[in-house]
Backbone and ligand atoms as CSV (ligand in chain L), in Angstrom:
chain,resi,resn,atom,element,x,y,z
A,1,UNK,N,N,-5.494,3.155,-17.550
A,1,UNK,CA,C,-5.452,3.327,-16.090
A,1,UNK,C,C,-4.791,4.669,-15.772
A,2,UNK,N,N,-5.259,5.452,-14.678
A,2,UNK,CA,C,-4.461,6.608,-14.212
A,2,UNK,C,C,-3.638,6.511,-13.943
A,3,UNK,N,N,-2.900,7.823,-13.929
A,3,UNK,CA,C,-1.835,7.697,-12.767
A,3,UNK,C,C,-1.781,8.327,-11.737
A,4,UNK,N,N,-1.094,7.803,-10.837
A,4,UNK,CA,C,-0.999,8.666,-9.153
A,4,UNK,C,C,-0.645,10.261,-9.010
A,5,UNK,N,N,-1.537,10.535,-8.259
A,5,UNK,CA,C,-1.718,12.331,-8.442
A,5,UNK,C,C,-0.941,12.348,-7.212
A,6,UNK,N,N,-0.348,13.612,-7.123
A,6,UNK,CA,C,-0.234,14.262,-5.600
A,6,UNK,C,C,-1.132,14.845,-5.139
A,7,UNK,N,N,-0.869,14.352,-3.581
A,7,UNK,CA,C,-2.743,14.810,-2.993
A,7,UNK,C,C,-2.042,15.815,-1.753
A,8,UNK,N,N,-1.024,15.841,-1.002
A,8,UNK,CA,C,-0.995,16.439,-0.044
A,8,UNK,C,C,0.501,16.021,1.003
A,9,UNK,N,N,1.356,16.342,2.102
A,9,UNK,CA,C,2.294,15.634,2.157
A,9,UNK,C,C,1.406,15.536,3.378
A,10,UNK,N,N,2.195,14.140,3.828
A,10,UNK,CA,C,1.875,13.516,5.165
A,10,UNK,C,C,1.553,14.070,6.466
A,11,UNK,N,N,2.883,15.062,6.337
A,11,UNK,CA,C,2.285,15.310,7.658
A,11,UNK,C,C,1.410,16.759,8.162
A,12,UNK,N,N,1.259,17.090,6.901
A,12,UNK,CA,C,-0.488,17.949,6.660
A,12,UNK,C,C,-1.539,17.022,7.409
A,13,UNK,N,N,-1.709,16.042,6.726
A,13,UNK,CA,C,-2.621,15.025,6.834
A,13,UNK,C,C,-2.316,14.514,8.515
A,14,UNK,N,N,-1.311,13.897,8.956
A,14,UNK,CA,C,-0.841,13.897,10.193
A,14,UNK,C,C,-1.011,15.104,11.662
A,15,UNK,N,N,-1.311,16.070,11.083
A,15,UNK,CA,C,-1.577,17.180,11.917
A,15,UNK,C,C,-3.699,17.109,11.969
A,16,UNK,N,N,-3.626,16.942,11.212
A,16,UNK,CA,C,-5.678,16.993,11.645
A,16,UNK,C,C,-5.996,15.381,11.455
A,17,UNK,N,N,-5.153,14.299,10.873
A,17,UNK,CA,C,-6.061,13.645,10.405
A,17,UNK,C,C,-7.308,13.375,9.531
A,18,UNK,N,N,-7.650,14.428,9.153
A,18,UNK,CA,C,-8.900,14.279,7.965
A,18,UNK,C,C,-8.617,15.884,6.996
A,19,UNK,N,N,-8.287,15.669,5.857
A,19,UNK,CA,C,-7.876,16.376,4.956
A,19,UNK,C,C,-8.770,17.121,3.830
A,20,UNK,N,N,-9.289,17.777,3.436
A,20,UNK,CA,C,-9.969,18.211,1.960
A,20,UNK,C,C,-8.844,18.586,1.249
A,21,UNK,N,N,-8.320,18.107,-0.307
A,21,UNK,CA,C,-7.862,18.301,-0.807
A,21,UNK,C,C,-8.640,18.533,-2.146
A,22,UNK,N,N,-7.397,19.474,-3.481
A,22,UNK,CA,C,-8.052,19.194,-4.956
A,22,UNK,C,C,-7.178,18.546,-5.583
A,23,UNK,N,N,-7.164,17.131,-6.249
A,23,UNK,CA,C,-6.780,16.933,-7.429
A,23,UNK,C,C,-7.152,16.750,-8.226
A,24,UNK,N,N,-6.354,17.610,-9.199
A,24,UNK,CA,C,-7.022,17.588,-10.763
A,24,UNK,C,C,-7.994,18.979,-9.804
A,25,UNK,N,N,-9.310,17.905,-10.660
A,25,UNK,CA,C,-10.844,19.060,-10.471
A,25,UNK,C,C,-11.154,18.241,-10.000
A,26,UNK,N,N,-11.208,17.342,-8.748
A,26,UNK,CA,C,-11.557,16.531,-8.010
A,26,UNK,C,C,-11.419,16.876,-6.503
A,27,UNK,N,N,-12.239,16.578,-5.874
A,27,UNK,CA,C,-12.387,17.003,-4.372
A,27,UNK,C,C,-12.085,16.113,-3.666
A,28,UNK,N,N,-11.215,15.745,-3.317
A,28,UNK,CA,C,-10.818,14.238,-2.506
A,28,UNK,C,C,-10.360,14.678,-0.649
A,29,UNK,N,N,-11.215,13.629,0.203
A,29,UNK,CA,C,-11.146,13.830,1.295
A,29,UNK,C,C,-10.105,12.391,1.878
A,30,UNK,N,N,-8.574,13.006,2.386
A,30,UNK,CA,C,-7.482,12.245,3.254
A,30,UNK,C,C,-8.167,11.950,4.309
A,31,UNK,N,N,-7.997,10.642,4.851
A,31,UNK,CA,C,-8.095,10.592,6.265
A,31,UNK,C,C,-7.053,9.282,6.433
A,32,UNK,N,N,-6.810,9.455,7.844
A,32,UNK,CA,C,-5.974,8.442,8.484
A,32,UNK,C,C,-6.864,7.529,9.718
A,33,UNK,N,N,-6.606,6.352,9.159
A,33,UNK,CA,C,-7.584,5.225,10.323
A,33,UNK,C,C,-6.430,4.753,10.304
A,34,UNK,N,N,-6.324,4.335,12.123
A,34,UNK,CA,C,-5.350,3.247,12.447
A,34,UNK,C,C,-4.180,3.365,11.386
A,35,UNK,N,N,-3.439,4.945,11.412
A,35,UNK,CA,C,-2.309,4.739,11.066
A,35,UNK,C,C,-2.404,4.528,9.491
A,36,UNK,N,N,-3.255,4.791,9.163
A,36,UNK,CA,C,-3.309,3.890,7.424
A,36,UNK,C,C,-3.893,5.222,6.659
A,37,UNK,N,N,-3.378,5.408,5.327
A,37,UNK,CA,C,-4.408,6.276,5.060
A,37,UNK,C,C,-4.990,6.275,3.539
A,38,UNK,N,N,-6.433,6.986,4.146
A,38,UNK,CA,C,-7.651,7.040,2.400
A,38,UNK,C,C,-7.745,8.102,2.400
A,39,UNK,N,N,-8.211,7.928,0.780
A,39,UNK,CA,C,-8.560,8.742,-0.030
A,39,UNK,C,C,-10.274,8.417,-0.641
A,40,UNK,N,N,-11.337,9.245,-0.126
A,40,UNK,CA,C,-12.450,9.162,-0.740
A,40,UNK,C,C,-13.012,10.658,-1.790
A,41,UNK,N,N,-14.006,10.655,-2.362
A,41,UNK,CA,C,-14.533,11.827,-2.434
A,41,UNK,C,C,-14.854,12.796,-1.465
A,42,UNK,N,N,-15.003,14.145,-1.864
A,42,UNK,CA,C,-15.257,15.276,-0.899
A,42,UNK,C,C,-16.509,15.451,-1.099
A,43,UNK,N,N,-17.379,15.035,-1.636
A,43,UNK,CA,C,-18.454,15.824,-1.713
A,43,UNK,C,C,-19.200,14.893,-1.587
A,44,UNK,N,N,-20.471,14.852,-0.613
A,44,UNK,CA,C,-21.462,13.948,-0.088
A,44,UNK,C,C,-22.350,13.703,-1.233
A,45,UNK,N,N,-22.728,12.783,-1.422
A,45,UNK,CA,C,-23.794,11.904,-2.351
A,45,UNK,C,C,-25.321,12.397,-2.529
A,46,UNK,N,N,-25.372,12.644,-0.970
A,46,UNK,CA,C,-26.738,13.455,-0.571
A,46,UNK,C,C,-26.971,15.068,-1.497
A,47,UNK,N,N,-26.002,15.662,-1.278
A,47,UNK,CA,C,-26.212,17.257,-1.988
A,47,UNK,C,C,-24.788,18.074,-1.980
A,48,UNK,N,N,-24.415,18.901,-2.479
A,48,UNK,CA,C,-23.385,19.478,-2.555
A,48,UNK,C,C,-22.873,19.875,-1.590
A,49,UNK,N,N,-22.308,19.033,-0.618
A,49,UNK,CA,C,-21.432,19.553,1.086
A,49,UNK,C,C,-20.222,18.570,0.856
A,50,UNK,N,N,-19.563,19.391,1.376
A,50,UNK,CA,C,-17.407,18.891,1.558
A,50,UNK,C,C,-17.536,18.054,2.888
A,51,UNK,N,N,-17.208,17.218,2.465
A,51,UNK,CA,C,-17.466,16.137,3.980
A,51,UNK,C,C,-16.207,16.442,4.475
A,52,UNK,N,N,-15.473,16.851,4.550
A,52,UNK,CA,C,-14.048,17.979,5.151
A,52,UNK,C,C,-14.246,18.910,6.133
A,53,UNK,N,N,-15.503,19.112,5.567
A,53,UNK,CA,C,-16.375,20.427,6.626
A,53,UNK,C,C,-17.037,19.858,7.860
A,54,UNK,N,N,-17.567,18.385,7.259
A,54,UNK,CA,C,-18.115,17.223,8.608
A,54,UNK,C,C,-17.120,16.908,10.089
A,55,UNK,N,N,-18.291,16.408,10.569
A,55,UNK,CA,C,-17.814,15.665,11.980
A,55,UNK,C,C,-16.735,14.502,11.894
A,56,UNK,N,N,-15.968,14.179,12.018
A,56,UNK,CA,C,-15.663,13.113,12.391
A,56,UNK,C,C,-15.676,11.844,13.447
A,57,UNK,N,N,-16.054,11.097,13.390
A,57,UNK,CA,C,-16.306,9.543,14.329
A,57,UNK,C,C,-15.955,8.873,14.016
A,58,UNK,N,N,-14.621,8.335,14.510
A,58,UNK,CA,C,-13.557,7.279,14.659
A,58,UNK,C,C,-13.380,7.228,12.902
A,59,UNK,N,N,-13.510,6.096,12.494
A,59,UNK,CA,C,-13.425,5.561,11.019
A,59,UNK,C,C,-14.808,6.180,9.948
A,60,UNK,N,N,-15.500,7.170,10.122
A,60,UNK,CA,C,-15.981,7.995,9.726
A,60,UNK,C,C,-16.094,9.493,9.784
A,61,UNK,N,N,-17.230,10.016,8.531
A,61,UNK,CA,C,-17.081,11.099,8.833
A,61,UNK,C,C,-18.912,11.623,8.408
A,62,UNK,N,N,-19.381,12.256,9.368
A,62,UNK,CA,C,-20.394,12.688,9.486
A,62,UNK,C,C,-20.526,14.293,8.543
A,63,UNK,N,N,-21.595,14.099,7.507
A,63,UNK,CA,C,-22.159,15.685,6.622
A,63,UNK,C,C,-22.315,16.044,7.529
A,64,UNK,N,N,-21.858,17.683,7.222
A,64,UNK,CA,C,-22.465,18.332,8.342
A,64,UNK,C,C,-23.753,19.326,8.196
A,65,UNK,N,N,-24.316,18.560,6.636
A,65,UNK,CA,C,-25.468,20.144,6.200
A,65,UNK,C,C,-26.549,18.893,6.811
A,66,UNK,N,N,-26.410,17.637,6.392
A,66,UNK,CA,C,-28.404,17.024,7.323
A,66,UNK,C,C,-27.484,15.533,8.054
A,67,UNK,N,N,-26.360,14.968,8.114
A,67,UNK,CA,C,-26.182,13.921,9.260
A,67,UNK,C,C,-25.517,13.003,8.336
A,68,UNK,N,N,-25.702,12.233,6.678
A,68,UNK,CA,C,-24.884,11.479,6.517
A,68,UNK,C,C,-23.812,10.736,7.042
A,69,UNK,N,N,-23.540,9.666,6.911
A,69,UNK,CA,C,-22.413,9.305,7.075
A,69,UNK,C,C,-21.794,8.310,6.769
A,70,UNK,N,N,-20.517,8.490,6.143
A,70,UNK,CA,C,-19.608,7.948,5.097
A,70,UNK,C,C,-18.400,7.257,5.745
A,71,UNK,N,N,-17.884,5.877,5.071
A,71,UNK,CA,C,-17.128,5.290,5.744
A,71,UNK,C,C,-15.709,5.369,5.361
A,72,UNK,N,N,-14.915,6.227,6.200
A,72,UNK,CA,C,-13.414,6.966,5.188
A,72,UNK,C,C,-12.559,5.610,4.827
A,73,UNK,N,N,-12.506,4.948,5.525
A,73,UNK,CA,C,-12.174,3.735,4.440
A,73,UNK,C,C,-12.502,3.179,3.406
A,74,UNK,N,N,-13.484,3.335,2.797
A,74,UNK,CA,C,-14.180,2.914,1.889
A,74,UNK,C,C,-15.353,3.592,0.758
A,75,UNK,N,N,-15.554,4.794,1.138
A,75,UNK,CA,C,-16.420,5.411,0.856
A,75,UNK,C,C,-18.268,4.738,0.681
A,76,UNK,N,N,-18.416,3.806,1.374
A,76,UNK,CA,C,-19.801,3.398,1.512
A,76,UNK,C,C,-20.366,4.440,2.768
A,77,UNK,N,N,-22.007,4.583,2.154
A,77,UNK,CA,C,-22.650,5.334,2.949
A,77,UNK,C,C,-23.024,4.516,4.074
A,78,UNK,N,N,-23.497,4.984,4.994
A,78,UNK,CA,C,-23.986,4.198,6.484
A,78,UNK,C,C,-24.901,4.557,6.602
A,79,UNK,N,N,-26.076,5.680,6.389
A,79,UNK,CA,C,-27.006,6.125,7.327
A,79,UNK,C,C,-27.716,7.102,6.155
A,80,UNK,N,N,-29.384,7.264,6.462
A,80,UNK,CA,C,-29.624,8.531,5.363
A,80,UNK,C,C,-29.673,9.626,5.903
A,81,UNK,N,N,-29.241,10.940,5.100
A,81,UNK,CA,C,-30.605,10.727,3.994
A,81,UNK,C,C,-29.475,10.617,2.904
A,82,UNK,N,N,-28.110,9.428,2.767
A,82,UNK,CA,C,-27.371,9.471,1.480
A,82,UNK,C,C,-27.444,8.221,1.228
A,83,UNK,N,N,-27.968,7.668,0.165
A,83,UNK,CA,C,-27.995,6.348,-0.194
A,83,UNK,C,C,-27.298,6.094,-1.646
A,84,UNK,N,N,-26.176,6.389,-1.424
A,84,UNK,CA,C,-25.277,6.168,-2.456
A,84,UNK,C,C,-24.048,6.567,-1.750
A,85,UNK,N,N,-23.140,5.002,-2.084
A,85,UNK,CA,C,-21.504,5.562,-1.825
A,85,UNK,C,C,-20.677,6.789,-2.705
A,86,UNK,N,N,-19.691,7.470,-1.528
A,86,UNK,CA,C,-18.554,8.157,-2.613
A,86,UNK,C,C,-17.421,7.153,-3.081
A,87,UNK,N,N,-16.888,7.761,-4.168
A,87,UNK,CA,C,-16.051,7.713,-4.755
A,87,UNK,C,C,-14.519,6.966,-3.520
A,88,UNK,N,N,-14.016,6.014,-3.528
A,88,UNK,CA,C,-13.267,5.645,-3.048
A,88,UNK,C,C,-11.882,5.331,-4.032
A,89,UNK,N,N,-10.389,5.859,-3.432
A,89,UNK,CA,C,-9.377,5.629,-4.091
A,89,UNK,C,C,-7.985,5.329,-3.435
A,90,UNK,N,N,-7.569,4.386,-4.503
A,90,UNK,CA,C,-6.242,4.167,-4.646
A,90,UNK,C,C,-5.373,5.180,-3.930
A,91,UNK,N,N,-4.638,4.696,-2.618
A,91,UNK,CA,C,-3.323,5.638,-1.948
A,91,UNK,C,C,-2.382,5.158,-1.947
A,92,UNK,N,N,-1.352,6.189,-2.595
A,92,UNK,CA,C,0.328,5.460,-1.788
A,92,UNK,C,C,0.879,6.469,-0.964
A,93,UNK,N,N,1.526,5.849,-0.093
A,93,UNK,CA,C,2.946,7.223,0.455
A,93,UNK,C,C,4.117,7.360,-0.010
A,94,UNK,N,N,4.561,8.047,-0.372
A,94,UNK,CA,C,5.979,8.126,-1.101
A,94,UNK,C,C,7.338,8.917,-0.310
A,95,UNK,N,N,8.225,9.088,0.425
A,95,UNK,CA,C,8.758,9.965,0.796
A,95,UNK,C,C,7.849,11.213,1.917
A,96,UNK,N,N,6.754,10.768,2.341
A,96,UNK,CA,C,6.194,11.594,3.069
A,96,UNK,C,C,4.989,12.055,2.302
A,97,UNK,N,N,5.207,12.090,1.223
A,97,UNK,CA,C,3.780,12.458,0.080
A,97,UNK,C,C,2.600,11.605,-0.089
A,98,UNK,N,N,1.519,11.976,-0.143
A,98,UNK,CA,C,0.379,11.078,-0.540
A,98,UNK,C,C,0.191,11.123,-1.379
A,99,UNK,N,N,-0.494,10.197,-2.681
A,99,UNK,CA,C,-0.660,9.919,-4.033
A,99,UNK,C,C,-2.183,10.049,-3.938
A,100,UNK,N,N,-3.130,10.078,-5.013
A,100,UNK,CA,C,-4.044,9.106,-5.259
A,100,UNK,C,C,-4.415,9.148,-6.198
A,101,UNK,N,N,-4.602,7.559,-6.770
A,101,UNK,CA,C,-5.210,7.579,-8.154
A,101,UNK,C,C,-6.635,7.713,-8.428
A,102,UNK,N,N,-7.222,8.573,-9.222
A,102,UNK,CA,C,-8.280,9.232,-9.195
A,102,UNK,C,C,-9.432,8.180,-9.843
A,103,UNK,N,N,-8.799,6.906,-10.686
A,103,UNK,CA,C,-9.905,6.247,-11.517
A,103,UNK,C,C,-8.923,5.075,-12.182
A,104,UNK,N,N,-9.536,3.871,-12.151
A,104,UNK,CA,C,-8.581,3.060,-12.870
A,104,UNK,C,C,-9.481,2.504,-14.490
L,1,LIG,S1,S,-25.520,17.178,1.876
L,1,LIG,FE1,FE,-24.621,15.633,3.079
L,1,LIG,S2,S,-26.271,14.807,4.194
L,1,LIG,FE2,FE,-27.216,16.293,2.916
């Protein structure tokens, strides 16, 4: 099992609400719903775009190269042209820091 990476401190994430970060060599996108916060993949399923760069809508976040859209809680897709979920992960907060484990 991994272990918990540092992804970013809180209140980075607290100032926009939706984050692109790297850990490791991993592209992981922060967001905060209702106060809570995930960690999914950055990079859309559909083709090589940073969903960081997307729209956001409420508990999602809309590609912004053809419309996708991904559910930041969970990383399931909603809509095409992406028919495959991202990568969804493990968060903690620590002292103001966000964790995430990249793979168990
Ligand atoms: S790259 Fe995201 S919808 Fe096409």
């Amino acid at each position: 099992m991994s272990e918990f990476e540092y992804a970013a401190d809180l209140a980075e994430l607290e100032a926009t609400g939706l984050l692109g970060v790297w850990v490791e060599d991993t592209a992981v996108l922060l967001s905060l719903v209702d106060g809570e916060v995930h960690a999914i993949n950055d990079i859309c399923s559909h083709a090589h775009a940073h969903l960081s760069d997307g729209e956001r809508h409420g508990p999602q976040v809309e590609c912004l190269l053809h419309g996708a859209r991904f559910d930041l809680r969970t990383g399931r897709h909603l809509c095409a042209p992406a028919y495959v979920d991202v990568d969804h992960y493990e968060v903690k907060v620590e002292d103001g820091k966000i964790y995430v484990r990249l793979e168990d």
